[in-house]
N, C-alpha and C positions, 0 to 999 in steps of 0.2 A: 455310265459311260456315255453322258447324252452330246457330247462332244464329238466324239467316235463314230456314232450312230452316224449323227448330222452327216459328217463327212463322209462316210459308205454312202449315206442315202445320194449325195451330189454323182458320186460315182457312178450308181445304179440307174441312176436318171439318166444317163448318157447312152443307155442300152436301148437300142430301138423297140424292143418288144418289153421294156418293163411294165411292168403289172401293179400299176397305179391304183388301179380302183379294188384290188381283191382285200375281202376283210378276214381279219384273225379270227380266233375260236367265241372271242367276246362281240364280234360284228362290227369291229373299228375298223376302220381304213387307213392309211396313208395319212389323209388331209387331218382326220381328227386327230391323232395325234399331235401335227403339226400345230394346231389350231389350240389345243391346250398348254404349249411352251408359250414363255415369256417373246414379243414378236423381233425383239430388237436380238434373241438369240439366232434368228432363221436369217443366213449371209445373204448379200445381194444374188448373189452366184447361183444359191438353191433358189431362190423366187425364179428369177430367170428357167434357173432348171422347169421348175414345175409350171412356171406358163405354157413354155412351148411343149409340155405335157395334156395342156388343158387343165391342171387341177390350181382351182381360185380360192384363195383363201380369205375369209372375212375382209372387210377394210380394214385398217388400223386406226384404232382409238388413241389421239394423243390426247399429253395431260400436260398443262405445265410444268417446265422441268425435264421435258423426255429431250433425251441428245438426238440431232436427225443431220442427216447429210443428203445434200440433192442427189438422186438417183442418176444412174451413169449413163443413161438411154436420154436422158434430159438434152435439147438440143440449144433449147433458150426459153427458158420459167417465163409464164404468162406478163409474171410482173418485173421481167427483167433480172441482172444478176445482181443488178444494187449492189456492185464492191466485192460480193463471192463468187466461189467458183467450183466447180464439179467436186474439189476434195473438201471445202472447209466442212466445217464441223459445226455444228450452235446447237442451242437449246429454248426450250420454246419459250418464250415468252406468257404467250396469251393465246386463248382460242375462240377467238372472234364468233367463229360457226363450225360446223361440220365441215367445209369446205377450206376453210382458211386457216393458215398460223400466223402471227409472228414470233419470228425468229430471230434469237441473239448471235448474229455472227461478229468473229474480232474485225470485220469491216464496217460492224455496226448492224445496225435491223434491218429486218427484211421481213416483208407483205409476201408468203409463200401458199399455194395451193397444196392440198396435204394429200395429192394423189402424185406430188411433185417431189417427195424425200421419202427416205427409210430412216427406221429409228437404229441406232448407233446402241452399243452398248457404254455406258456411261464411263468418264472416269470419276474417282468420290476422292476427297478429302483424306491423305492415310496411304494413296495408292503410293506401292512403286514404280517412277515411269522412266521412258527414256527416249529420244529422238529415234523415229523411224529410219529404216535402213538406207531409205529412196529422197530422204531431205539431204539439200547440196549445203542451202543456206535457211537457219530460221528467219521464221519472218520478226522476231525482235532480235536478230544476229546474237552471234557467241558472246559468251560472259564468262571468260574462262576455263568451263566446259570443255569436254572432247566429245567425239561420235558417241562414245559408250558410254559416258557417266550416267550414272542410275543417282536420279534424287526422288524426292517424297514429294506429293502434289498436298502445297500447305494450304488452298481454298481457292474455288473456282467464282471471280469477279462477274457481276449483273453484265459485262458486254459481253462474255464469251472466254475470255482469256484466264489460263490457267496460271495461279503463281506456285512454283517449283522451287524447294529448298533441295540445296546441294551442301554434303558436308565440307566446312569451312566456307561458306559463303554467308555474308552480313545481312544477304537480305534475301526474298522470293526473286527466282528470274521470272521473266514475263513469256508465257509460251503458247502459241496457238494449239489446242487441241486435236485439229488435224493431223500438226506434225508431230504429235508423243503418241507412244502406246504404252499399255502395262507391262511390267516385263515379268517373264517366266521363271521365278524362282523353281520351281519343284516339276517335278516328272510322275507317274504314275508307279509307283510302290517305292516311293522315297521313304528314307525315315527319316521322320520329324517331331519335337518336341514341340509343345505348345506353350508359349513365353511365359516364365514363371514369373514376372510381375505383371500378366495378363489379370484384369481387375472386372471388363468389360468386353463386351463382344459384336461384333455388328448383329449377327442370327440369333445371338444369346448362348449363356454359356449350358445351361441347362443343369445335368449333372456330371460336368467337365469338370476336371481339377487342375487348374495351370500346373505347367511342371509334368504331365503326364506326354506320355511316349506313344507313338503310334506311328503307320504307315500311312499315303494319299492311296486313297482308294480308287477315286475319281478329280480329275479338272472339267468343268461345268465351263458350259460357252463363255462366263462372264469372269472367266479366271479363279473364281472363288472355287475351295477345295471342298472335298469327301472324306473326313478320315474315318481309318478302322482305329477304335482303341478297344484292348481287351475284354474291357468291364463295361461296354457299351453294346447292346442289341443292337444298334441299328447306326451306320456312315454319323459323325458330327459334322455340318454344316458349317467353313469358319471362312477366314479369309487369307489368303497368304501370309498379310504381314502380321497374322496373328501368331504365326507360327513361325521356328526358326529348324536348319538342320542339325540334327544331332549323326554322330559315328552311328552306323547299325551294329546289331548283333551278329553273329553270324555260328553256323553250326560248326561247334566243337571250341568254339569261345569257353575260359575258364570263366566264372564268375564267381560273386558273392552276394552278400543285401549290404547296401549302403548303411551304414552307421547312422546315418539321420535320419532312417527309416527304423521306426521303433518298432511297429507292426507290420508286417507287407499288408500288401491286400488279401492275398492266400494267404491263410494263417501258416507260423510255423508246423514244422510236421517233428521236430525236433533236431531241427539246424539251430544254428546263432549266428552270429556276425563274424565270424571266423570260418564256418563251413566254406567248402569252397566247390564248386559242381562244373558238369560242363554241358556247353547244350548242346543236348541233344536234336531236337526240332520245334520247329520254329511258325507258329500259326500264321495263316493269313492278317489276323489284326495285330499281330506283336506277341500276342504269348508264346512267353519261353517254356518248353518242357525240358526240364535240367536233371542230370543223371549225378547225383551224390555217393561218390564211396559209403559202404556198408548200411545204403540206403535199399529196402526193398523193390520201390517204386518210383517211379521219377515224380519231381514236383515243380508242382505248375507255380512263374511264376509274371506277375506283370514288370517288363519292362521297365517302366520308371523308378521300381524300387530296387533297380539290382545295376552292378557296375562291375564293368571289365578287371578281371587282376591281369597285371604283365603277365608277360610271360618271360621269368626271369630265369638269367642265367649265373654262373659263376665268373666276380667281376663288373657286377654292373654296379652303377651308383644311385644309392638308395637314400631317403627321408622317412622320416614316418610323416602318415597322412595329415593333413591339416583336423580333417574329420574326425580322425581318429582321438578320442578323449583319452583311453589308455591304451597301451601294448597287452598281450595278452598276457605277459607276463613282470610287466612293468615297468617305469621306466630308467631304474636306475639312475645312472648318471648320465643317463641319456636325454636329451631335449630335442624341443620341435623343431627345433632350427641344425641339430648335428648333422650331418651327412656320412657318411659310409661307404663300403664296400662291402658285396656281399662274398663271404668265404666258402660258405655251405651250404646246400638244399636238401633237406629231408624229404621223405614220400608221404610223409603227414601233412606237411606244409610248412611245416616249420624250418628257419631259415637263421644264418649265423651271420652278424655283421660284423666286420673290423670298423672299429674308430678308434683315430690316432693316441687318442686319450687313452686309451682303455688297453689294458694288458689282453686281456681276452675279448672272445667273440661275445657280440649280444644276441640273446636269444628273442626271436619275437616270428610271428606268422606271414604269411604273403598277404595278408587280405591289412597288413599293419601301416605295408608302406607302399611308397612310390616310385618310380623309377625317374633321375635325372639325366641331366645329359652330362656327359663327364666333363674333367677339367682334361687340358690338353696341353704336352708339353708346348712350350713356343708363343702360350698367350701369358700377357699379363694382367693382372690381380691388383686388388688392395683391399687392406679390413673395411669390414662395413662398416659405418660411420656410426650406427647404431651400437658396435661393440664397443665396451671399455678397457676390459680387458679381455684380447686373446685367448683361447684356451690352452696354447703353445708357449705363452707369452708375449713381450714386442721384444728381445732380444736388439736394444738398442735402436728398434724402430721405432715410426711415430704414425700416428693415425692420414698425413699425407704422403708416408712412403709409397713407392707402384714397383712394384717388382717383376720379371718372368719369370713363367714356371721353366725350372731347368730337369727337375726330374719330379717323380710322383710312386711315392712307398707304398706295396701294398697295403698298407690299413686308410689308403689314403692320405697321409700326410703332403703337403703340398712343399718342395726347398725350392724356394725361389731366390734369383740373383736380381739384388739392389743394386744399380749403379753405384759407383765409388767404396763398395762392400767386398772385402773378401772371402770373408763368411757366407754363407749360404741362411736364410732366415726360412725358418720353419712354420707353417701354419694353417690351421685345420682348415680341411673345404668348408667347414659350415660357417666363418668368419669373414670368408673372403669372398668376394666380389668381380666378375669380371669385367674387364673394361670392354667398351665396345670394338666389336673386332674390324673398322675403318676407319678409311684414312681419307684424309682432303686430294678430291681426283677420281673416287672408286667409284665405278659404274653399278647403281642398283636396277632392283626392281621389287615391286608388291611380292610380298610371299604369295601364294595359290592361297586363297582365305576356301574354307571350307564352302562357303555361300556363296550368292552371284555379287556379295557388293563388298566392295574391298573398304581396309579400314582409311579412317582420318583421311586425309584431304587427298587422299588417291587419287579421287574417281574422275577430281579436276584433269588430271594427264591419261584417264582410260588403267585398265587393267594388263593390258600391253606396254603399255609405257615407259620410258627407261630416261633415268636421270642420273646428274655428277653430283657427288658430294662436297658441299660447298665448304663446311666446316662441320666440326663435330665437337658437341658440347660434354660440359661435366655429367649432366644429367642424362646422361645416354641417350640425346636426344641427334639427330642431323639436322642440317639444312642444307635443301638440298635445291638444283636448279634443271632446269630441262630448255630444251631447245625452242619452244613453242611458248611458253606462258612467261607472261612477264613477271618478273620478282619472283621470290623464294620461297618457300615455307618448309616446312618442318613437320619430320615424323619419327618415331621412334626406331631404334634400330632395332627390334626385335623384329618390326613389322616389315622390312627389306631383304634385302637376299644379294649377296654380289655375285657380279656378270663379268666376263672377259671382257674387258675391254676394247672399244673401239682404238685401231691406232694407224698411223700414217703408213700407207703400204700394203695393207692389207686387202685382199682381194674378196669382193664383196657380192651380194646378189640380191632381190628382193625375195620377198619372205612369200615364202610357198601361200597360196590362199589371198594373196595381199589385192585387195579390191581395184583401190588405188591410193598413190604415195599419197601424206598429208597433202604437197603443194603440184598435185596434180603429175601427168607424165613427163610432159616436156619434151618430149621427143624420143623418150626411152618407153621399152616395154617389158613386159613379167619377163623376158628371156634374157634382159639386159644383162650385161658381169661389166663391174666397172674396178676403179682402185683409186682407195681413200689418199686424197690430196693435203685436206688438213681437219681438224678436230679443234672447233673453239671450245672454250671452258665453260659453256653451258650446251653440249654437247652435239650443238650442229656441225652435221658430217658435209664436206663438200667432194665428191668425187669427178672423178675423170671416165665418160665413153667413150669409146671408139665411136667413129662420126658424129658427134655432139662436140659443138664447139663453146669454148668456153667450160667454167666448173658448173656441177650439179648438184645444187643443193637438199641434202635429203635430213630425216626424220631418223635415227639409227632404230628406233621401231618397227622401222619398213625393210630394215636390211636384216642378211644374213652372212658372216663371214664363210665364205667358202673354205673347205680345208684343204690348204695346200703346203706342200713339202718342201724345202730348203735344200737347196742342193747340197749335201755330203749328208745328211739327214739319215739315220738308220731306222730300217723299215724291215717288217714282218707281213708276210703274203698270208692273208688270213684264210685260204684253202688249203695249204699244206704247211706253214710254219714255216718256211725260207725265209732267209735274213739277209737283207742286199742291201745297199748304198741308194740314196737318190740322185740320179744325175741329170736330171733335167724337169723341166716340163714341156707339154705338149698341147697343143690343139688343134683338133679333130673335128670332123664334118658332125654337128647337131650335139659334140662330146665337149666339156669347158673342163674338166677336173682331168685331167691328163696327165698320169706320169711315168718318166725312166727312170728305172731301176737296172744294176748292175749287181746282178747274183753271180756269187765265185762259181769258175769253170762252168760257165756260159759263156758263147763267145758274142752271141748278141743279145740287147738288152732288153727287159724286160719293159711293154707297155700296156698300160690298161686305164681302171679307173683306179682316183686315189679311196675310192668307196672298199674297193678289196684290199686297203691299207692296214697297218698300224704302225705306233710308235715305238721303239725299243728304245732302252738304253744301250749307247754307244760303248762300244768295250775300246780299250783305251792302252797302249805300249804301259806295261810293269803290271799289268794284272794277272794273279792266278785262276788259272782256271782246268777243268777236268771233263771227260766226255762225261756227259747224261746216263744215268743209267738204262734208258730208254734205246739207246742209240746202239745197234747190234753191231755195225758194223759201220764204221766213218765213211763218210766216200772217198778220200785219199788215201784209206789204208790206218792201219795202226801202227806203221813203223816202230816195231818192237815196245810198244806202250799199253797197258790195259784199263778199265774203269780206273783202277783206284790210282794211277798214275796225275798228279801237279804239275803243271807248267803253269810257267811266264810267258804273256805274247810279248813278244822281239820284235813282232813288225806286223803291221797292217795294210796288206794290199789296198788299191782302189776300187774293187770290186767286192770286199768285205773279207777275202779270204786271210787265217790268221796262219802264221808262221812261231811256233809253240817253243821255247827254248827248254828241254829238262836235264837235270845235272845227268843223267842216266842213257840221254843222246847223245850221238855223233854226229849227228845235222839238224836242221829245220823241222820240229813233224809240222804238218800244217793240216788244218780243219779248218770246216765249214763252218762258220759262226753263229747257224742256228741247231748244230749236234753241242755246243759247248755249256757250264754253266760258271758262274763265278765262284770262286772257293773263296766265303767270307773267313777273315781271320778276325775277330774283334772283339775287346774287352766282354767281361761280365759285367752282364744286366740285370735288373729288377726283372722276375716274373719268369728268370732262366730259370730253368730244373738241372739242378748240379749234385755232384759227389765229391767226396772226396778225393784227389789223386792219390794212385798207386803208392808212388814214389814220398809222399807224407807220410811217416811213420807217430809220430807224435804232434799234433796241433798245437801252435803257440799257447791259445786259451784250454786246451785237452779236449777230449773225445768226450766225456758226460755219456750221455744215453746213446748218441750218434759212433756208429763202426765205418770202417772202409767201403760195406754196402752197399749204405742208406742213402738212400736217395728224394733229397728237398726242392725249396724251389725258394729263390732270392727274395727275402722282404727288403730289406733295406741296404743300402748302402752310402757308406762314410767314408771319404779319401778311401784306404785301402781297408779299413772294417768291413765285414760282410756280417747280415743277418739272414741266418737261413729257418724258417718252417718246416719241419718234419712234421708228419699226420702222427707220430706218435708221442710227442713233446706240445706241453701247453706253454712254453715260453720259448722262444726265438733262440738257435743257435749262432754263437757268435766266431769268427774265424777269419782268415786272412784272403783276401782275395788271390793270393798264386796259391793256395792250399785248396780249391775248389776246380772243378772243369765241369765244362756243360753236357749233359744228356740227353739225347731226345726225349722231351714231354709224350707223356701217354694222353691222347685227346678223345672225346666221345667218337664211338664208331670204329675204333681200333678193337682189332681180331687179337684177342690175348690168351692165355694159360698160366699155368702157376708154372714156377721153373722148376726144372730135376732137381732133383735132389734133395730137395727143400724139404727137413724133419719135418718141423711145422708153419704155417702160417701166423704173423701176428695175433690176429684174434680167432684163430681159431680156421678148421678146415668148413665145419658144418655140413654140409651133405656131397661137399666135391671132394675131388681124388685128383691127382698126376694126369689125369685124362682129360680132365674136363676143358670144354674148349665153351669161350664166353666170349661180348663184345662191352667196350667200356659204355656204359649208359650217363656216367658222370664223375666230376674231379673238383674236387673243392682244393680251395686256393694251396692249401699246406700238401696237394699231391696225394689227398687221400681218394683210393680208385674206387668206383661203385660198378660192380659187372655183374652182366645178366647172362648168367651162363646156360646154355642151350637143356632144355628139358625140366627147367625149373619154373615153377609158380611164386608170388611172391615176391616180398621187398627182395631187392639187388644184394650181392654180398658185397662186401666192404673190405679194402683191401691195401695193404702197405707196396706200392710200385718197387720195393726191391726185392718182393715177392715174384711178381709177376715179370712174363717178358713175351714178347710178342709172337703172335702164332703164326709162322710160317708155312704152313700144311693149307 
């Protein structure tokens, strides 16, 4: 931690009675310590400290090649400043004598006395660097660049001057070394992987294995790192850009051994590539200690050969791994490219997939697959260009049809609507392709990159930065424009993220921390609130101040939309849950966000900030609705009405108070509009958990294995076909949509019991009884219950939901 040190040591110099001269158990003192570090690691700051201490440390030996900068007590160098000045930076040229350098500064050479500079810590070849915080303007001016772009220093030029490649730029920028510094990728106990096409090393790689995992133990005055890795006795010596950040582990993470990893490093103990453990704890250099069902003892494992399993649920969208050479049970008619749903989780690991193709579920392990991110109704699709044929078929489509998704089945089946199609076209997620989800206009920004340097030509506009979508290609590619940099380029759309847009009207603020705007004040300051005048199409915002005359040209970077409310706006008072109207706004001595609110039967109105806000949705004449069950007693009374009483609102005060019409009154009831909820009436859905009605005595298609009961849950639906999932049928029941009504779904964490009466259970009682009281621990898709009943060890019991009903007690 000789970083650290340094810095306490500057601290403790400060103390009038520090104790400079006492020596440790070995007889060193102070200075000799000092005197054995590299000299360009000792700051101007600690010299100074330890002079006006009295403690003098050797002179310094320069060598050609040592970076040196004039010392700050320098009033005017013997042989003049020759073109430099207190900050620049150079490198020695030559060493004439003991006495003398020359020195390469970007003003050219200089004749310096070598009691006349300190040595600098070098930049090399490799570095990451980036303009220091306190430069206005470089001395070879911008080149596209912002404050914050991080480029690579491609080779330092015989006069001084560094050239810096920036990604997307054609060539090295030219940049005084003065004004860059390194920049601080990593912090102290980061976790970091060491670049797996690392070949070479500055310190050497020793017995390092690229690809391996560890944590920064130490940062060293000169930026270069300390790592722990498990299989190493002693910190590895590397350099930043040797290494990159990987996810950490962390304790109670499930895991497994990576499939490319034939042998760990810790021999098996008699796990495979399917065991699955969790960690337990966690070493200072990276090793994992991992706790394995029906394992005696926990096993020790390194880091690099082991990786995260999801943590999956019922419902998510699943792949098998690229890694993965077979399923554990194989792969049928399954391929690398299918996609799924998962239906089921066992407590072995074992997990059940729907794909649309397949009558039944696939069986395969969690350590098998991957988890995607779902498809979503509302977006659109088209086959991948690589497919020929469909798995679904093309149902009169052709490999450039783009359709939207309009619904989505559970086994995953995707019906999407084609323009000019009145049919609905079917087809598997694992065919299809999403289109990019922007449009020409949309305001991005860089996704958050795990590291400090953002991807492709970012770093030109800063990592803050925010641009318009100029067009959008086949290739999922944008192009896109900003307010500041001339012309366009292009990045992909995964790598962006959309923003609210800037828009005319909107009342505005500068951004909390903001140093200062790109184009300086202008006469405004941090406290300023102004409002957006107009918005050009590469995204320069021009605003309106109070006392500022004329528009104010800004950076939308630098702003922050204030939130503010619209009058007749419905709002929710986030300390008690009151629902009021907005009737105004307001401003207040040192207060900008100010608003009236108008809560029923209040005679005056509510003001404060809109910080204690929220938004609701506006309830609206012809809607049903019912008091809460929450709600004991309305504040108007209950005019002969109870919970389970429906109404219509008839009318909507200005104050939010509703006026209730029910066929069962003789006047008005009126409530307060945050005691009310909405009573939704609406069709059957996918993923509903239904029965059959009462009033159904015989099913169009007939009853089969399914009673008046049973209780499933919607896989599919066709105009008015229904397909229902029972947990105890391995093919889909088929049935009419007004032959069906919805139940409440049983979810993890629900308090249950088996119901009276019940001879027997589906499969069986096993050690419960009419008493027993359990919580759902899990539900696979088709509604089958997994409960942990109180005083039991062991797997869950497993359970048909029209067994079960929920425990009120």
């Amino acid at each position: 931690m000789i970083r650290e040190n340094l810095e306490w040591i500057l601290v403790m110099l400060k103390y009038p009675d520090a104790a400079v001269d006492v020596r440790n158990h070995s007889g060193k003192t102070l200075r000799d310590f000092l005197e054995a570090l590299p000299r360009e690691w000792i700051s101007e700051d600690l010299m100074e400290a330890l002079a006006e201490k009295e403690v003098h440390l050797s002179p310094t030996v320069y060598q050609v090649g040592d970076w040196v900068k004039y010392i700050r007590s320098i009033k005017e160098p013997t042989y003049g400043w020759q073109g430099a000045t207190h900050k620049s930076v150079g490198f020695v040229q030559s060493v004439p004598d003991n006495d003398n350098l020359i020195v390469s500064f970007c003003s050219g050479e200089a004749q310096v006395l070598a009691n006349e500079v300190i040595k600098v810590i070098p930049l090399d070849r490799g570095h990451h660097v980036q303009l220091k915080a306190d430069v206005i303007e470089p001395r070879f001016g911008w080149r596209g660049q912002s404050r914050d772009s991080i480029g690579t220093v491609l080779c330092v030029d015989d006069d001084g001057i560094l050239r810096v490649g920036f990604p997307g730029a054609s060539r090295g920028w030219k940049a005084d070394p003065a004004e860059m510094e390194r920049v601080e990728e990593f912090k102290v106990g980061d976790w970091v992987r060491i670049r797996p096409t690392l070949t070479t090393a500055k310190h050497g790689l020793g017995s390092v294995t690229p690809g391996s995992i560890g944590t920064v133990y130490c940062i060293r005055p000169d930026n270069s790192l300390l790592l722990e890795l498990s299989y190493l006795p002693a910190p590895w010596h590397c350099e930043p850009e040797e290494v990159e950040h990987v996810e950490p582990f962390r304790i109670g993470d499930r895991v497994c051994v990576k499939r490319s990893v034939a042998e760990p490093r810790y021999a098996w103990g008699g796990e495979t590539h399917h065991s699955v453990g969790r960690v337990s704890e966690i070493e200072n250099d990276g090793l994992l200690i991992i706790e394995i069902p029906n394992r005696p003892i926990p096993w020790q494992a390194d880091p690099s050969d082991m990786e995260k399993v999801d943590d999956f649920k019922v419902g998510d969208w699943v792949r098998v791994k690229a890694s993965v050479p077979s399923p554990i049970y194989g792969w049928e008619d399954v391929t690398r490219n299918s996609i799924g749903i998962i239906h089921s989780l066992e407590e072995d690991g074992d997990m059940g997939i729907a794909f649309c193709f397949r009558s039944k579920l696939f069986r395969c392990s969690v350590t098998d697959v991957e988890k995607l991110p779902p498809f979503e109704v509302g977006k659109d699709i088209r086959v991948i260009s690589s497919v020929t044929q469909p798995r679904l078929g093309w149902s009169n489509e052709t490999p450039a049809s783009v359709g939207r998704i309009v619904r989505i089945d559970m086994d995953g089946a995707l019906n999407v609507k084609v323009a000019g199609r009145r049919s609905l076209w079917k087809v598997s997620p694992g065919d299809a392709e999403r289109l990019p989800d922007f449009e020409v206009g949309d305001w991005v920004r860089s996704k958050p990159s795990l590291g400090a340097r953002p991807s492709y030509d970012w770093s030109n506009i800063g990592k803050e930065g925010l641009a318009i979508v100029h067009s959008v290609q086949d290739t999922g590619y944008l192009e896109l424009a900003c307010c500041f940099r001339k012309g366009r380029w292009s990045t992909h759309h995964t790598d962006v993220e959309k923003i609210p847009a800037f828009k005319v009207g909107q009342h505005v603020k500068f951004r909390t921390g903001l140093a200062e705007p790109r184009w300086g004040w202008r006469g405004a300051n941090s406290n300023s609130r102004g409002i957006i005048i107009s918005v050009t199409a590469n995204g320069e915002v021009r605003l309106s101040f109070p006392g500022i005359q004329g528009l104010w040209k800004a950076d939308p970077a630098n702003l922050e939309i204030e939130q503010m409310y619209d009058v007749g706006e419905w709002v929710r008072l986030r300390s008690n849950g009151r629902v009021g109207i907005v009737q105004g706004n307001a401003y207040e001595e040192n207060e900008h966000d100010v608003a009236v609110v108008g809560f029923c039967g209040e005679q005056d109105p509510w003001v404060g900030s809109i910080a204690d806000l929220e938004r609701v949705d506006k309830l609206t004449v012809g809607e049903k609705v019912k008091v809460k069950n929450s709600v004991k007693q309305p504040r108007f009374g209950w005019s002969g009405h109870t919970h389970t009483s429906i109404g219509t609102i008839s009318a909507v005060d200005a104050d939010g108070k509703l006026r209730i019409y029910t066929p069962s009154g003789s006047k008005s009831w009126m409530l307060d509009p945050s005691e009310v909820e909405i009573v939704e009436e609406r069709e059957i859905r996918i993923k509903d958990w239904v029965r059959v009605k009462g009033s159904v005595t015989n099913p169009i298609h007939q009853w089969g294995e399914v009673s008046s009961s049973s209780i499933g849950v919607v896989h599919r639906i066709e105009e008015e076909d229904v397909w229902v999932a029972f947990c105890f049928m391995d093919r889909l029941w088929l049935c009419k949509v007004w032959e069906i009504e919805r139940v409440r779904p049983f979810g993890n964490g629900d308090k249950v019991r088996i119901k009276e009466g019940l001879v027997g259970p589906r499969w069986g009682w096993g050690m419960e009884t009419h008493t027993s009281r359990g919580e759902v621990v899990g539900v696979d898709a088709n509604g089958k219950l997994r409960i942990k009943f109180r005083w039991r060890e062991g797997r869950p019991w497993v359970g048909d939901p029209a067994d079960i009903m929920l425990d009120e007690s």
